[in-house]
C-alpha positions as CSV (number, residue, x, y, z in Angstrom):
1,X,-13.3,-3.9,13.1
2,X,-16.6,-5.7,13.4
3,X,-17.3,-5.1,16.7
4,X,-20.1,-7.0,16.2
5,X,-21.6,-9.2,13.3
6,X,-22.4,-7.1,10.2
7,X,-24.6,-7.3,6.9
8,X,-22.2,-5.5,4.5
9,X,-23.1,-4.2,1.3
10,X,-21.5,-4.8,-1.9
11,X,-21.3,-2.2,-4.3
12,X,-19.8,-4.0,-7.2
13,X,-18.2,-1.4,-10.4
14,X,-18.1,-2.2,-13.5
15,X,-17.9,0.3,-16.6
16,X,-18.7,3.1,-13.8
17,X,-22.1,1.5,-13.1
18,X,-22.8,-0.8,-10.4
19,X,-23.4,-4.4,-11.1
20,X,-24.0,-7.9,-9.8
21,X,-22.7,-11.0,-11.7
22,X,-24.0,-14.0,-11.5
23,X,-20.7,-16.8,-10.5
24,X,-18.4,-14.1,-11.5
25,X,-19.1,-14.4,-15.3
26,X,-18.7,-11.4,-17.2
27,X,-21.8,-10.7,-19.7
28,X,-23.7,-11.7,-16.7
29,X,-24.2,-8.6,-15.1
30,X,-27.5,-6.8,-14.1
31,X,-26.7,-3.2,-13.6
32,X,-28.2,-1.2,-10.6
33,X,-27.2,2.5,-11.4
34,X,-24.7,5.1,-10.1
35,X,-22.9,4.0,-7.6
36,X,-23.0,7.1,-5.2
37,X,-26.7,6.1,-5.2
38,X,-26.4,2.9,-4.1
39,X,-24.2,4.1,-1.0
40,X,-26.2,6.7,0.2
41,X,-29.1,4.2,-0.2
42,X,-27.0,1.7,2.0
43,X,-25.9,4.0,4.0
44,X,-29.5,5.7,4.8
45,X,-30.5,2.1,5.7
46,X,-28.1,1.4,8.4
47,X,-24.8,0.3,7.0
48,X,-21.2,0.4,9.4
49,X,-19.2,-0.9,6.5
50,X,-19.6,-1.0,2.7
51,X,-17.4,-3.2,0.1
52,X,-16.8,-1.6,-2.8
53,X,-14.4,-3.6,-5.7
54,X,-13.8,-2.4,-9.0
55,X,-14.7,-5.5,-11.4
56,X,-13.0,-4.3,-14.7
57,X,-10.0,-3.6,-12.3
58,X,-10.0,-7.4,-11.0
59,X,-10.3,-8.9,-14.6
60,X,-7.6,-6.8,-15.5
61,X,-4.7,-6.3,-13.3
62,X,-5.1,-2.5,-12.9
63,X,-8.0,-0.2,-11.1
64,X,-9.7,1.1,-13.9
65,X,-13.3,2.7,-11.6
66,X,-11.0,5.2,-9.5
67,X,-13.5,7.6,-10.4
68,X,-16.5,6.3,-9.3
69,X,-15.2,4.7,-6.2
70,X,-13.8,8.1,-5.3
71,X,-16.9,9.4,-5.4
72,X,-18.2,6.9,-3.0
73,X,-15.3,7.6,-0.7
74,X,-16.0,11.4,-1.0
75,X,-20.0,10.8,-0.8
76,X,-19.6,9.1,2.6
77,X,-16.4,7.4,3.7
78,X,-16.7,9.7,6.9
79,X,-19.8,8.0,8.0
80,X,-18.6,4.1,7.6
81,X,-16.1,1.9,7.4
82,X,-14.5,1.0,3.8
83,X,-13.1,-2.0,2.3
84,X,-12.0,-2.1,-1.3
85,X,-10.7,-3.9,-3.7
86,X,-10.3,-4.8,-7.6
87,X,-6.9,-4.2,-9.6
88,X,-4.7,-3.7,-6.4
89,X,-1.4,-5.0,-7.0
90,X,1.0,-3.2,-5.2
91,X,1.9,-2.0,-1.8
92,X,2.1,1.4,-2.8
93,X,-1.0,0.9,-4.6
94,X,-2.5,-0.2,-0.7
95,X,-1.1,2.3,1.0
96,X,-2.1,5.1,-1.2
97,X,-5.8,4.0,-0.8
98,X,-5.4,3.5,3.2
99,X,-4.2,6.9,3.5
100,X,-6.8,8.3,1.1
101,X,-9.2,6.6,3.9
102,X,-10.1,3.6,2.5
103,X,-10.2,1.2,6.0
104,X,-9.5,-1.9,4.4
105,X,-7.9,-3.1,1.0
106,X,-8.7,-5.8,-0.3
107,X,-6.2,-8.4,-2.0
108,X,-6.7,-11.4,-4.3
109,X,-4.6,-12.0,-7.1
110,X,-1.6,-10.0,-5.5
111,X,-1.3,-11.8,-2.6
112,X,-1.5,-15.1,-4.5
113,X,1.0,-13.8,-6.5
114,X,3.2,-12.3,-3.8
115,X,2.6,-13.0,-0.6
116,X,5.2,-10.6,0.9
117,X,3.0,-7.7,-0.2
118,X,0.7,-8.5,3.2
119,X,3.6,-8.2,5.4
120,X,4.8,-5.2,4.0
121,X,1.3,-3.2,3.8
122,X,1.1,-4.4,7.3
123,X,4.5,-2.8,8.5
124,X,2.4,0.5,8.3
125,X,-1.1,-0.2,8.3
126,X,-1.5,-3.7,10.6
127,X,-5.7,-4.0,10.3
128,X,-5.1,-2.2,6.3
129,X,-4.6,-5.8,4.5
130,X,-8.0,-8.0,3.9
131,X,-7.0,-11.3,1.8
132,X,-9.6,-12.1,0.0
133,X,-9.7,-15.7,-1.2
134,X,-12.5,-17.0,-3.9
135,X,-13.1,-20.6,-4.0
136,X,-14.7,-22.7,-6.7
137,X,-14.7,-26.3,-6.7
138,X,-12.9,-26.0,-3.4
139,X,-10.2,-24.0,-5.0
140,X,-8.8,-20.5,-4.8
141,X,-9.3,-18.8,-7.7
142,X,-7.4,-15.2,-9.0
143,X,-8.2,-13.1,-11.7
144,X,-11.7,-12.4,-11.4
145,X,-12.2,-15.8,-10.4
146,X,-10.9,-17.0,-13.8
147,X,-7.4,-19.2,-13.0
148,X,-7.3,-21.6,-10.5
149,X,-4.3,-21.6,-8.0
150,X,-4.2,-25.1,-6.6
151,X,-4.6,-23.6,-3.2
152,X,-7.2,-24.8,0.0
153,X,-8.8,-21.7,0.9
154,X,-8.5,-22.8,4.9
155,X,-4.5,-23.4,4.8
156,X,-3.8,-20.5,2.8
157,X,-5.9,-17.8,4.9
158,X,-3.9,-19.5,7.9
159,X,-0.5,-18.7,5.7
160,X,-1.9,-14.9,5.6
161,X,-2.6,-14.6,8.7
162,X,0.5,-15.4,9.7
163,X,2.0,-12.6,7.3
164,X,-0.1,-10.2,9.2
165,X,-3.8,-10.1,6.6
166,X,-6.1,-8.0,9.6
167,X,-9.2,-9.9,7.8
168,X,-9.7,-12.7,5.5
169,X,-13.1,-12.4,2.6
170,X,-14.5,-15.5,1.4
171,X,-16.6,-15.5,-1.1
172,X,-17.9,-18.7,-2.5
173,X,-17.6,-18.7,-5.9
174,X,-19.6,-21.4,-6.8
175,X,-23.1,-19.8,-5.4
176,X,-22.3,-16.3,-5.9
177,X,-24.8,-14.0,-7.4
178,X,-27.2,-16.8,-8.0
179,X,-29.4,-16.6,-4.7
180,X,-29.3,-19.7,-4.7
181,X,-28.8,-20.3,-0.6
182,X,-25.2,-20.4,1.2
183,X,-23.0,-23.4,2.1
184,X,-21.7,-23.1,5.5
185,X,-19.2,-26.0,5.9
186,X,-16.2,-23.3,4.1
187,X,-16.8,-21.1,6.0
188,X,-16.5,-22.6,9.4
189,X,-13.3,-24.0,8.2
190,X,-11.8,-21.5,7.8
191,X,-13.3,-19.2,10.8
192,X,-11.5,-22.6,12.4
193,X,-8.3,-22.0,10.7
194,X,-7.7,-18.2,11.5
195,X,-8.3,-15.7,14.9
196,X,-8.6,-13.0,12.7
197,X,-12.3,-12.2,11.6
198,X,-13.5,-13.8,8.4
199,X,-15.8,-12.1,5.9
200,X,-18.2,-14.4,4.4
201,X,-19.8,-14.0,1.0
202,X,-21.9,-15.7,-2.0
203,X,-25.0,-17.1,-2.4
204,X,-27.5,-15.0,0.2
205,X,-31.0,-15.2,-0.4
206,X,-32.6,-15.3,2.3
207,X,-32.2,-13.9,6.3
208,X,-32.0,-17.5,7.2
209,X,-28.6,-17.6,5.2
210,X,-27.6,-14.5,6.9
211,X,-28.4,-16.3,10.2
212,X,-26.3,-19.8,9.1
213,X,-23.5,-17.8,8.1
214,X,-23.2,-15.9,11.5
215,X,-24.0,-19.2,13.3
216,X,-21.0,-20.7,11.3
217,X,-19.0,-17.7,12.8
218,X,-18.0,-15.4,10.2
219,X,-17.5,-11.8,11.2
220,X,-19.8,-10.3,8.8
221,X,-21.1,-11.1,5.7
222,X,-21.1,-8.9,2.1
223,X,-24.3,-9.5,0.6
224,X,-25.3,-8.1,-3.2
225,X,-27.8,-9.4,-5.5
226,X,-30.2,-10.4,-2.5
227,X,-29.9,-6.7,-1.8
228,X,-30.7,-5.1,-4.7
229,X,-33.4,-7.6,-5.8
230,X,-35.3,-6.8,-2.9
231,X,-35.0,-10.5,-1.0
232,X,-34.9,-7.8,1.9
233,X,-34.0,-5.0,2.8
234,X,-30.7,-4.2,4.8
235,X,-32.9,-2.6,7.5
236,X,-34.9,-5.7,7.9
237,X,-31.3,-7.7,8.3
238,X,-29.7,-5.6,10.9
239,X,-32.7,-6.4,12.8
240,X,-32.8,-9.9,12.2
């Protein structure tokens, strides 16, 4: 798992089309086409590892883009790594998806909601389990980022990590979607919190915030609307 650091790209699903919002608002979207499209695309440019998370499954508790995101897994999960997420909420759920070939799942609102469903995804799939915790205002937020939790995101990825999360996503709420630049200072306190690798995400727009968040020593980093705006190009990143 991220042998090395990665520029990951999201392909974000909502109503079978991919999307970017803009802070996680819905009605904010701008939509980018079908997403088999965008992975090939990604995939032609030099991606190792794609995110993929079904949006209308995160606002509402249930996966509701199998379709689409099987087609992605069909297109070209033998060619990179997978990490998904969006309307997981049960370990059978995970497991289901890991053996389908999915390389990582990716919990939010579950895993703030029960905890124990890390350890016992992890009893038969130890990397499977990425935690992902979204912050705004320095708070973790669930339910497609729409109820706050009370929770520091540094103390609780240190309370998944014990329960055996492989992985922990971070995505700064706050800055997502906006390419407005990244804040580093989260980031490192959590890569200070954790030995397992961190996933860093929100607010690229540039290759220099690609470089800062590397330098704050996240793994990889998922980057969207910077993407598929044409900021740059994921060739041009991998280089960089």
């Amino acid at each position: 798992m991220f042998e090395s650091f990665e520029v990951v790209p999201a392909i974000d699903v909502q109503e079978g089309e991919t999307v970017q919002l803009v802070g996680g608002e819905r009605g904010t979207g701008t939509r980018y086409g079908d997403p088999v499209d965008a992975a090939r695309e990604w995939v032609d440019q030099g991606a190792l590892t794609l995110h993929l998370v079904d949006l209308d499954g995160a606002f509402s508790g249930e996966r509701a883009n199998a379709g689409p995101l099987d087609a992605v897994l069909d297109a070209v999960g033998d060619e990179v790594s997978i990490q998904l997420g969006g309307g997981i909420r049960s370990a059978e759920a995970a497991r289901e998806l890991l053996d389908r070939g999915v390389d990582r799942v990716i919990l939010g609102t579950a895993a703030v909601e029960e905890p124990g469903i890390v350890r016992e995804i992890a009893r038969t799939h130890p990397a499977g389990v990425m935690v992902s915790l979204d912050a705004k205002d320095g708070e973790v937020v669930v339910a497609g980022w729409t109820e706050g939790t009370g929770l520091d995101p540094a103390e609780a990825a240190a309370r998944y990590e014990e329960l055996g999360a492989g992985s922990i996503l971070f995505t700064n709420v706050d800055v997502e979607g906006q390419l407005a630049g990244v804040r580093t200072e989260p980031v490192r306190r959590l890569v200070e919190a954790v030995d397992v690798p961190v996933v860093a995400s929100g607010g690229v727009a540039t290759l220099d915030d690609v470089r800062a968040l590397q330098e704050a020593g996240a793994a990889a980093v998922v980057v969207g609307t910077a993407l598929y705006e044409g900021a740059f190009t994921l060739t041009e990143a991998n280089e960089a």
